[in-house]
N, CA, C and O atoms as CSV, one atom per row, in Angstrom:
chain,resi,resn,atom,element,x,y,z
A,1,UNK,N,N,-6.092,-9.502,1.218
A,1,UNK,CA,C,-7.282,-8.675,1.337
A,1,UNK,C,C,-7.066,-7.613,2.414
A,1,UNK,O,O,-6.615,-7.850,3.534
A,2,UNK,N,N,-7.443,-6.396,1.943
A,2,UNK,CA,C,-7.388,-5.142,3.031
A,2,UNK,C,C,-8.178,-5.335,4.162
A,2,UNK,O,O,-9.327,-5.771,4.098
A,3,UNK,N,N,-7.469,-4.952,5.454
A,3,UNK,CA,C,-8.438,-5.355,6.951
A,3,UNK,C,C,-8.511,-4.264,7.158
A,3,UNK,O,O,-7.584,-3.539,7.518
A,4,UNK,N,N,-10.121,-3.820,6.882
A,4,UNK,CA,C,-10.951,-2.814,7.081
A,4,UNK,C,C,-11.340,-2.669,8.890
A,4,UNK,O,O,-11.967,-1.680,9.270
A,5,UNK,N,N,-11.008,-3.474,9.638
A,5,UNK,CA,C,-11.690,-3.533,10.513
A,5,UNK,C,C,-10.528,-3.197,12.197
A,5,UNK,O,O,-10.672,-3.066,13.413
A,6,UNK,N,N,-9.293,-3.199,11.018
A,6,UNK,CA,C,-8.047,-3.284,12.438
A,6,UNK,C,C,-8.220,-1.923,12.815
A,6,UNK,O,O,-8.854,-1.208,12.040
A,7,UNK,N,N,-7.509,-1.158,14.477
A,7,UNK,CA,C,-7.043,-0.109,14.644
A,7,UNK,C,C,-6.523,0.908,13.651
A,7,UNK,O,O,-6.900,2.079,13.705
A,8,UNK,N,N,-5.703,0.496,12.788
A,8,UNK,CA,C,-4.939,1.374,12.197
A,8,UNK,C,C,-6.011,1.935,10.694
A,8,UNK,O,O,-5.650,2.952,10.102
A,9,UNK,N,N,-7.112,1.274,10.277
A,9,UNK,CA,C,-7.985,1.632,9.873
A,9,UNK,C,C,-8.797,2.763,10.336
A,9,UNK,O,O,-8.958,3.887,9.861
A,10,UNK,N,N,-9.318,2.128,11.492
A,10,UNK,CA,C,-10.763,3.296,12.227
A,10,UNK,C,C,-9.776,4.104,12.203
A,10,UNK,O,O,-10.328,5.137,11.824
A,11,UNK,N,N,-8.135,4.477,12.419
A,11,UNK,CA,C,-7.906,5.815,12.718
A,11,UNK,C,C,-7.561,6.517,11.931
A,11,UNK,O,O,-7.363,7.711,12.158
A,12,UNK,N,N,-7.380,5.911,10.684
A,12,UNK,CA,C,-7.103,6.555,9.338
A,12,UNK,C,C,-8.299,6.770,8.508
A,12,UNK,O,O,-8.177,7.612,7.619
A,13,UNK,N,N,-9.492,6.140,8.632
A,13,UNK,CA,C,-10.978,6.278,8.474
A,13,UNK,C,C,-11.248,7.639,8.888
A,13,UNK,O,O,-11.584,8.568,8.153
A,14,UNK,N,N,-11.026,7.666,10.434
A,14,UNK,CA,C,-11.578,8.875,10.918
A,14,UNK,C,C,-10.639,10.115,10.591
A,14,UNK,O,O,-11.362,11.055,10.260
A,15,UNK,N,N,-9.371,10.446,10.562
A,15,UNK,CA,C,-8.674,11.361,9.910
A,15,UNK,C,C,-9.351,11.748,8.491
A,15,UNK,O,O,-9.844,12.863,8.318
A,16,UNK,N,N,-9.344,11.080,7.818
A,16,UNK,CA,C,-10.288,11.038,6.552
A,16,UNK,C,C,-11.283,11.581,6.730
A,16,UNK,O,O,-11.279,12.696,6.209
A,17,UNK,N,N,-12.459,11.257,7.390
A,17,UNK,CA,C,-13.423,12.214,7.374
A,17,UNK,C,C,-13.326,13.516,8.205
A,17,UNK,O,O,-14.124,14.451,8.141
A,18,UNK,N,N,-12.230,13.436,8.995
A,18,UNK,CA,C,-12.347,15.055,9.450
A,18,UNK,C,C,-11.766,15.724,8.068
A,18,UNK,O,O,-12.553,16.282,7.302
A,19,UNK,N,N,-10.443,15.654,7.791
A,19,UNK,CA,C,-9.694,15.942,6.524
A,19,UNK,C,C,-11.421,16.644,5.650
A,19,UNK,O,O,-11.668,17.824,5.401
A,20,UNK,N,N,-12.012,15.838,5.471
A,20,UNK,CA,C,-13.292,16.046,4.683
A,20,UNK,C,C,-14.468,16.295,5.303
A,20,UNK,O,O,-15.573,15.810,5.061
A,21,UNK,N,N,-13.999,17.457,6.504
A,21,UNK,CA,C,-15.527,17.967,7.135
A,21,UNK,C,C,-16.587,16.835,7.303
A,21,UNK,O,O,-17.710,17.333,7.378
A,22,UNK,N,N,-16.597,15.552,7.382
A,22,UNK,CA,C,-17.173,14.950,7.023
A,22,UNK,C,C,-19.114,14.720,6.175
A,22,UNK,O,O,-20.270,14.344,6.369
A,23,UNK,N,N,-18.130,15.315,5.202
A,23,UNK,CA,C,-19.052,15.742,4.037
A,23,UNK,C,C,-18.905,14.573,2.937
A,23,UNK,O,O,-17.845,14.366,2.346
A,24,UNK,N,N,-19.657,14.099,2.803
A,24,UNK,CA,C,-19.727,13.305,1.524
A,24,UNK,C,C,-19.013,14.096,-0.224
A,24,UNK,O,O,-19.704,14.928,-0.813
A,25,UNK,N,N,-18.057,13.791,-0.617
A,25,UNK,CA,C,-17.413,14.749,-1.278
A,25,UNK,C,C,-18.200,14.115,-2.880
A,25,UNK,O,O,-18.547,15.153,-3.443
A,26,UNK,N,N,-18.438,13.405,-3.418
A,26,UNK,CA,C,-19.714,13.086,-4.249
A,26,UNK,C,C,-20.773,13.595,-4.218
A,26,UNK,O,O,-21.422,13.786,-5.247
A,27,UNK,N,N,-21.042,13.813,-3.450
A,27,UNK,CA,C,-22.649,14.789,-3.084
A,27,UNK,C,C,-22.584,16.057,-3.482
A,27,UNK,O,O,-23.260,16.701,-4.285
A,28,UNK,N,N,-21.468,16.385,-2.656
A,28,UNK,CA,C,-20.968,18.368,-2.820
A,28,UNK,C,C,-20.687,18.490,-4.130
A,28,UNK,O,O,-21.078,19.535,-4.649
A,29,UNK,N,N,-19.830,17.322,-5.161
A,29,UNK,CA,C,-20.335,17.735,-6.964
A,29,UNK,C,C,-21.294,18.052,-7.269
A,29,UNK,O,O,-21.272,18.819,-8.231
A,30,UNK,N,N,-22.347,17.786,-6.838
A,30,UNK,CA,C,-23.609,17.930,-7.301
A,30,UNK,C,C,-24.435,18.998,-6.611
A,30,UNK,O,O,-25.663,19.084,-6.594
A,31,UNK,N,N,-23.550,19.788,-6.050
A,31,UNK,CA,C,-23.944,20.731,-4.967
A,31,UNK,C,C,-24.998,20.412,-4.233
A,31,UNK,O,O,-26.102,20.946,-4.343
A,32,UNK,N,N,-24.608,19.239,-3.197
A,32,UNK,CA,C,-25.530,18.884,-2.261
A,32,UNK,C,C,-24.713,18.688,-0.747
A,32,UNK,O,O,-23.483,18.670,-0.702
A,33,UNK,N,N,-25.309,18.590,0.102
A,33,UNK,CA,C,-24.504,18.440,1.456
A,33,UNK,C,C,-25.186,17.049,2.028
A,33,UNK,O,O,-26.351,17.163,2.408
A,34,UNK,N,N,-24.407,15.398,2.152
A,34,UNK,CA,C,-24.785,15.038,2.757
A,34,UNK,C,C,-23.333,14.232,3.619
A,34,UNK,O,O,-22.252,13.998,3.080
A,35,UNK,N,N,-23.628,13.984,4.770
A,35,UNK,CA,C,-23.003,13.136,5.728
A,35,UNK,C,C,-22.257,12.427,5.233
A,35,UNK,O,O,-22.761,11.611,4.461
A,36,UNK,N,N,-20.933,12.385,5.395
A,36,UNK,CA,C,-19.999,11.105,4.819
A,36,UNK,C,C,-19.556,9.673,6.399
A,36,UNK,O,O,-19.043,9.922,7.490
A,37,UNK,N,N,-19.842,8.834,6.060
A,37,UNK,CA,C,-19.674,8.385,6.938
A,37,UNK,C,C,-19.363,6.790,6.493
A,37,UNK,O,O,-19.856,5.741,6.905
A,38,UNK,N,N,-18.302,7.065,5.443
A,38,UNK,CA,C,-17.316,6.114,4.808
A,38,UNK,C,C,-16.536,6.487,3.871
A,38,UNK,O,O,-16.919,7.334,3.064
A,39,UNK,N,N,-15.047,5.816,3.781
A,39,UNK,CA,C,-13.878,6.130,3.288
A,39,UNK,C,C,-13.998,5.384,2.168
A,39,UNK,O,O,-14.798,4.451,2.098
A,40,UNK,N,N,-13.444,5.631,1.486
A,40,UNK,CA,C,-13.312,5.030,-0.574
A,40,UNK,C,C,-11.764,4.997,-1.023
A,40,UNK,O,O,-11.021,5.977,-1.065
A,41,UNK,N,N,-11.478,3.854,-1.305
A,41,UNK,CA,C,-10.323,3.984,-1.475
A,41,UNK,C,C,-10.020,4.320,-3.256
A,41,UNK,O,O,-10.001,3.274,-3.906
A,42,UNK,N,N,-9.769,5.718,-4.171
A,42,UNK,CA,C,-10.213,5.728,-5.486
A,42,UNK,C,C,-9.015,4.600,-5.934
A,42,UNK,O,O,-9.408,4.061,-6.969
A,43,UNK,N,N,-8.043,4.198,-5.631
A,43,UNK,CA,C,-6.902,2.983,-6.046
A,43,UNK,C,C,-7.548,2.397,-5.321
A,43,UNK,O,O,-7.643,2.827,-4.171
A,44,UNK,N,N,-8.270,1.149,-5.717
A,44,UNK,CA,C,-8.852,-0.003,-4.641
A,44,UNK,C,C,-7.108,-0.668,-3.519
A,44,UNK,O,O,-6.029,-1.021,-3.997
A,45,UNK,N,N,-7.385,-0.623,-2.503
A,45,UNK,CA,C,-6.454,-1.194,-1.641
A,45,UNK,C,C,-5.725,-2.594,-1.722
A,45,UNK,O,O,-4.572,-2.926,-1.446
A,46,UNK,N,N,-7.153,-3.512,-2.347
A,46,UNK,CA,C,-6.796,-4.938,-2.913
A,46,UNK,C,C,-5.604,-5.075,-4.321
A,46,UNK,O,O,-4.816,-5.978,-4.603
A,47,UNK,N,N,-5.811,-4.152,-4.795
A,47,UNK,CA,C,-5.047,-4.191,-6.299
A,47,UNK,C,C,-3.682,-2.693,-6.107
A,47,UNK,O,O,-2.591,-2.630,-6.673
A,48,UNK,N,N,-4.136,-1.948,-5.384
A,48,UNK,CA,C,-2.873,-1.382,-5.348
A,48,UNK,C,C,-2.567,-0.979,-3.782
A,48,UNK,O,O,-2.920,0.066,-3.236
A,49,UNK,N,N,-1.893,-1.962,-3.244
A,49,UNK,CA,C,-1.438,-2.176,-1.490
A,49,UNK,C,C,-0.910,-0.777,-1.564
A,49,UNK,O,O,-1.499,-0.055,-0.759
A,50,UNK,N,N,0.101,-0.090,-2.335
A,50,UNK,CA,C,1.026,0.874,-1.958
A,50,UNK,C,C,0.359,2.617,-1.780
A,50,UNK,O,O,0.903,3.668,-1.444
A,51,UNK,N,N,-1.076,2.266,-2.194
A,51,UNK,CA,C,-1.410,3.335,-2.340
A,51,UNK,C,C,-2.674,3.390,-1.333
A,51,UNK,O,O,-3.516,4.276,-1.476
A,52,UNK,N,N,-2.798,2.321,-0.206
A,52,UNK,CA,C,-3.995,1.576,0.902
A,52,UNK,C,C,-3.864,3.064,1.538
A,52,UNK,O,O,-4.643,3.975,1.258
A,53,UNK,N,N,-2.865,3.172,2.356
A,53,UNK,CA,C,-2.965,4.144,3.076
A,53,UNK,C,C,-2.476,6.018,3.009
A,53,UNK,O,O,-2.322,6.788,3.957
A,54,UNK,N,N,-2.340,6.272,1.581
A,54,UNK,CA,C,-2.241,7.503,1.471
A,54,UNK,C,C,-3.175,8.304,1.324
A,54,UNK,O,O,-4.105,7.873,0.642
A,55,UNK,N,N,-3.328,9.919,1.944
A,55,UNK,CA,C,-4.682,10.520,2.389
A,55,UNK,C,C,-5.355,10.783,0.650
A,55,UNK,O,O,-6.521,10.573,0.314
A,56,UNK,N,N,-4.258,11.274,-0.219
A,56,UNK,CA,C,-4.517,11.294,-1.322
A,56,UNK,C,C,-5.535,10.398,-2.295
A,56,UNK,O,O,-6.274,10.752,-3.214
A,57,UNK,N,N,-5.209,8.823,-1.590
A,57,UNK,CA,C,-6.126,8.078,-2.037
A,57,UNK,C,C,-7.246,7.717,-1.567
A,57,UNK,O,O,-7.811,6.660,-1.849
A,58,UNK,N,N,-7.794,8.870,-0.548
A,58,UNK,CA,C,-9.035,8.618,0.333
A,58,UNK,C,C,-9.968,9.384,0.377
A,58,UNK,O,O,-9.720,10.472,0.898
A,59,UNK,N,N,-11.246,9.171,-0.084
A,59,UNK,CA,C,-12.408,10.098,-0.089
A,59,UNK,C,C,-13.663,9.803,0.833
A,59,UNK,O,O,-14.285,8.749,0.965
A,60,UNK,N,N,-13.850,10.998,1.411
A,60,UNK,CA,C,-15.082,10.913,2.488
A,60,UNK,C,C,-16.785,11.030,1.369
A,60,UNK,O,O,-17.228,11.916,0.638
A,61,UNK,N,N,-17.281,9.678,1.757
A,61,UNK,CA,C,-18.367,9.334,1.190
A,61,UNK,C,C,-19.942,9.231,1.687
A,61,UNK,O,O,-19.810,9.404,2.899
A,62,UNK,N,N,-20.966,9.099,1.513
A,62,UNK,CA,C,-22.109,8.454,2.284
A,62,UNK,C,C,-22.060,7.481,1.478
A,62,UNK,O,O,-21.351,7.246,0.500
A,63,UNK,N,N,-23.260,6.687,2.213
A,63,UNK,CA,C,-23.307,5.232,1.472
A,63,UNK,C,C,-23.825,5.053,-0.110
A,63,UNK,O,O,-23.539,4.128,-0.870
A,64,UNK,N,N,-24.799,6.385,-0.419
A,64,UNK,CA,C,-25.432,6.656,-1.755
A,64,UNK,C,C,-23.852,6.632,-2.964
A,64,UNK,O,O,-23.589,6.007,-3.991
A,65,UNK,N,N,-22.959,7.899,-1.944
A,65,UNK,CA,C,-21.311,7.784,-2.509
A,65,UNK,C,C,-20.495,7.192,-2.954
A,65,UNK,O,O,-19.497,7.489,-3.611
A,66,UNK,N,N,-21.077,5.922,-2.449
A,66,UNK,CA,C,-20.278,4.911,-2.161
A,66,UNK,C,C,-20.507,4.247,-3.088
A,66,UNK,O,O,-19.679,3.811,-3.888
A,67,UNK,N,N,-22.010,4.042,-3.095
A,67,UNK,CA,C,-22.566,2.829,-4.180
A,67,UNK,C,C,-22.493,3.718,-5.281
A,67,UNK,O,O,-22.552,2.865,-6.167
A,68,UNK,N,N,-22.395,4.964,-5.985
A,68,UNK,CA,C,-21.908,5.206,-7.249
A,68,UNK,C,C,-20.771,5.386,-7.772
A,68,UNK,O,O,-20.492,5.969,-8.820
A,69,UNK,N,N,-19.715,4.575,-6.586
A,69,UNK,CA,C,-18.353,5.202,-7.154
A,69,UNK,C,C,-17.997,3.407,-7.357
A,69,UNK,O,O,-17.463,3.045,-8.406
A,70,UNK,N,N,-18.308,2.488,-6.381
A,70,UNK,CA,C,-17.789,0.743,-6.322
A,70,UNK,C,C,-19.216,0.193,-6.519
A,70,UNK,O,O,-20.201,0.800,-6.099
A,71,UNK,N,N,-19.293,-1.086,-7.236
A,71,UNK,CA,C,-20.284,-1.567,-7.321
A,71,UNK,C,C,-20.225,-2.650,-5.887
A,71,UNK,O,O,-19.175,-3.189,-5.539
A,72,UNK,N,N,-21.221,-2.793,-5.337
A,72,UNK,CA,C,-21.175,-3.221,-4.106
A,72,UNK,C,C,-21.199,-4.572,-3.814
A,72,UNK,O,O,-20.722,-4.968,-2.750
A,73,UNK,N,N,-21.736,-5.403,-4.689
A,73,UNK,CA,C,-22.131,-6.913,-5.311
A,73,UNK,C,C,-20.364,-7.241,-5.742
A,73,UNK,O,O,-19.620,-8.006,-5.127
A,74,UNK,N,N,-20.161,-6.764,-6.444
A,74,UNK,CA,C,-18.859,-7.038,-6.967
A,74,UNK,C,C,-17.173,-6.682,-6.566
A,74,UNK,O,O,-16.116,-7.311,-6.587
A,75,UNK,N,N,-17.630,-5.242,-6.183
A,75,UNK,CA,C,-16.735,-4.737,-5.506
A,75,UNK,C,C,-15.868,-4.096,-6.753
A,75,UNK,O,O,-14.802,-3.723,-6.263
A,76,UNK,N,N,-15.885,-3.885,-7.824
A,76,UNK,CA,C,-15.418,-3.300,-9.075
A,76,UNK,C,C,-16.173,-1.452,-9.558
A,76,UNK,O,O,-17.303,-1.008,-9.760
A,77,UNK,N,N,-15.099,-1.022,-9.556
A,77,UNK,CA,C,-15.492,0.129,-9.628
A,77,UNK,C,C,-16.862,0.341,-11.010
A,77,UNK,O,O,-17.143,-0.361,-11.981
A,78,UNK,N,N,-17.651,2.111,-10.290
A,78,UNK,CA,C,-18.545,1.718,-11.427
A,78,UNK,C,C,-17.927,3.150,-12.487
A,78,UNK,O,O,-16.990,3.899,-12.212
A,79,UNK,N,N,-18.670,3.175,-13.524
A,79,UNK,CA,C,-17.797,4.667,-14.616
A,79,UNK,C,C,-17.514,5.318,-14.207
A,79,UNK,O,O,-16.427,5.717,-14.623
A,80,UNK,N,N,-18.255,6.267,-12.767
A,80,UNK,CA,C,-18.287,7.595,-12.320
A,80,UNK,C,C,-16.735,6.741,-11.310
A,80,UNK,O,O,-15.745,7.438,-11.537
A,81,UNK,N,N,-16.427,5.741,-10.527
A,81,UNK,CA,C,-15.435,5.103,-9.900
A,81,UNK,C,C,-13.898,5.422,-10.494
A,81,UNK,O,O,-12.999,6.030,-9.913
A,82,UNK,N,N,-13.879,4.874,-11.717
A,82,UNK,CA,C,-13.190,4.953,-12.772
A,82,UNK,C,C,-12.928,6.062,-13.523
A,82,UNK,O,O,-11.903,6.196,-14.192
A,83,UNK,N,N,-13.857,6.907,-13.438
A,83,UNK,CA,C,-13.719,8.298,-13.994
A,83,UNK,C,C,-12.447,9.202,-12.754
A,83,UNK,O,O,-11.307,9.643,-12.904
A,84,UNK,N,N,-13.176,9.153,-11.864
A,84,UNK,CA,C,-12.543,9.654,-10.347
A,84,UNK,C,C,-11.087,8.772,-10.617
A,84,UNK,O,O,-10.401,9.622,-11.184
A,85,UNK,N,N,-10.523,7.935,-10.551
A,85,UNK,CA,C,-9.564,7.261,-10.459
A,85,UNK,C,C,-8.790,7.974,-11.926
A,85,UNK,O,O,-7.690,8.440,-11.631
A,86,UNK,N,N,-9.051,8.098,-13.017
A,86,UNK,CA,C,-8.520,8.619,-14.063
A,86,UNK,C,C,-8.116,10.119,-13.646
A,86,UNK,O,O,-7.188,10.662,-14.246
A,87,UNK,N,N,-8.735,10.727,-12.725
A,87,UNK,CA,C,-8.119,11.992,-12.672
A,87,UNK,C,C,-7.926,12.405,-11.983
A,87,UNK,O,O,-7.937,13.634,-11.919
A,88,UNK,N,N,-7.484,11.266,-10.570
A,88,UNK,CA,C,-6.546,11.169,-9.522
A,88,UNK,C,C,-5.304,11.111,-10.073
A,88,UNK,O,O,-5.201,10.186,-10.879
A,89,UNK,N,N,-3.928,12.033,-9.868
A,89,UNK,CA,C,-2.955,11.945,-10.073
A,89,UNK,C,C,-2.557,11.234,-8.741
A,89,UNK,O,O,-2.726,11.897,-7.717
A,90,UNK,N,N,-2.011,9.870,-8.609
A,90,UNK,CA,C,-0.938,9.396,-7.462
A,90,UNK,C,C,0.040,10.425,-7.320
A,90,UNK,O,O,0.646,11.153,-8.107
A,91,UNK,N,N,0.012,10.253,-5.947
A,91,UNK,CA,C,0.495,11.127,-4.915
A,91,UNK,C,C,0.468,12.049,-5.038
A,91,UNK,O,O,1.503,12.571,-4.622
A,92,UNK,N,N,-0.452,12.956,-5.571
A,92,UNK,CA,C,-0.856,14.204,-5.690
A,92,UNK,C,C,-2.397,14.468,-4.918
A,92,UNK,O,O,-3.492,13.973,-5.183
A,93,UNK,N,N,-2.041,15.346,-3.975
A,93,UNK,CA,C,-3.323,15.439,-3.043
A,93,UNK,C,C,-4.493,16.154,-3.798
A,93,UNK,O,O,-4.163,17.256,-4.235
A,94,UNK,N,N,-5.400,15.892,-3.976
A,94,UNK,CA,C,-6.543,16.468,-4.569
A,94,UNK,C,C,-7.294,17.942,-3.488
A,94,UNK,O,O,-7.871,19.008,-3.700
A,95,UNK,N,N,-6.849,17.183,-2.377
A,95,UNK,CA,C,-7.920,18.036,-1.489
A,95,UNK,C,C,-6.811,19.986,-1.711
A,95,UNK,O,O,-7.412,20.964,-1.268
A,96,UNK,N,N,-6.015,20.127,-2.070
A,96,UNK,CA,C,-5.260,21.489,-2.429
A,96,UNK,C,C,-6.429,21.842,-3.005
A,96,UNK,O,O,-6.823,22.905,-2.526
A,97,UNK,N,N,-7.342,21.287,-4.047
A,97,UNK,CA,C,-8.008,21.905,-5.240
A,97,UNK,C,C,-9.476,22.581,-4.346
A,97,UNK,O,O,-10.130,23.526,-4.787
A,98,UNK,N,N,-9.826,21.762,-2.857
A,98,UNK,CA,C,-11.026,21.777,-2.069
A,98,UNK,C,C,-11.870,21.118,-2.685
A,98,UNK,O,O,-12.918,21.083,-2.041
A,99,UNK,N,N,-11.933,20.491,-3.771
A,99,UNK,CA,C,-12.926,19.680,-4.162
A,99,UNK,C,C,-12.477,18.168,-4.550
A,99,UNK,O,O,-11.253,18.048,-4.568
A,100,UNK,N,N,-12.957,17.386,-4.759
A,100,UNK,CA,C,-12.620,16.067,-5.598
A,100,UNK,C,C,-12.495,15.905,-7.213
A,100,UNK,O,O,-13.244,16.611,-7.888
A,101,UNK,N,N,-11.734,15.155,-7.776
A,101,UNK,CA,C,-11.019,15.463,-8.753
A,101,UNK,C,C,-12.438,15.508,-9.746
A,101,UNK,O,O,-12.503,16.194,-10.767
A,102,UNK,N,N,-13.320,14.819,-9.342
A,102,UNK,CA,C,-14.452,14.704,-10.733
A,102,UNK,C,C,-15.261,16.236,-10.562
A,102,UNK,O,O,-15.739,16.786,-11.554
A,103,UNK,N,N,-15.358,16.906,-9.053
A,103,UNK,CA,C,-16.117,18.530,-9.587
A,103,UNK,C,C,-15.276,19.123,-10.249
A,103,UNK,O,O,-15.531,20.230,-10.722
């Protein structure tokens, strides 16, 4: 299980949201501006270790973000989760495009 809670997290957490103005990048699809103030891993970290810590696989979220991309009870992505993950190319940085792969 991924340890969300060590050093090497908070500092790759927080790179992440500067990386992402810390803007909720789900929100800004919808042309809205709110606060991101959590990381999403679109390759869940549990099922693909190799891809835990690349910036590519990290999106700055709010918690609304959050809960429409992972179901929170379960922890299994939800369509819009899965959608985002389908058009994440691994190791291909999304943020070149300035937006996230689903705007």
């Amino acid at each position: 299980m991924f340890n969300y809670y060590g050093g090497k997290w908070k500092r790759k957490r927080e790179h992440i949201l500067k990386l992402d103005g810390y803007k909720c990048q789900v929100a800004k699809m919808y042309g809205k501006a709110e606060e991101a103030n959590t990381v999403h891993h679109i390759y869940p970290a549990d099922i693909y270790p190799e891809y835990a810590w690349c910036d590519w696989n990290l999106i700055s979220v709010s918690l609304a973000g959050h809960n429409k991309l992972e179901n929170r009870a379960t922890g299994e992505l939800t369509g819009l989760g899965r959608q985002l993950q389908q058009r994440t190319k691994p190791g291909v940085d999304w943020r070149g495009r300035r937006k996230a792969p689903l705007g």
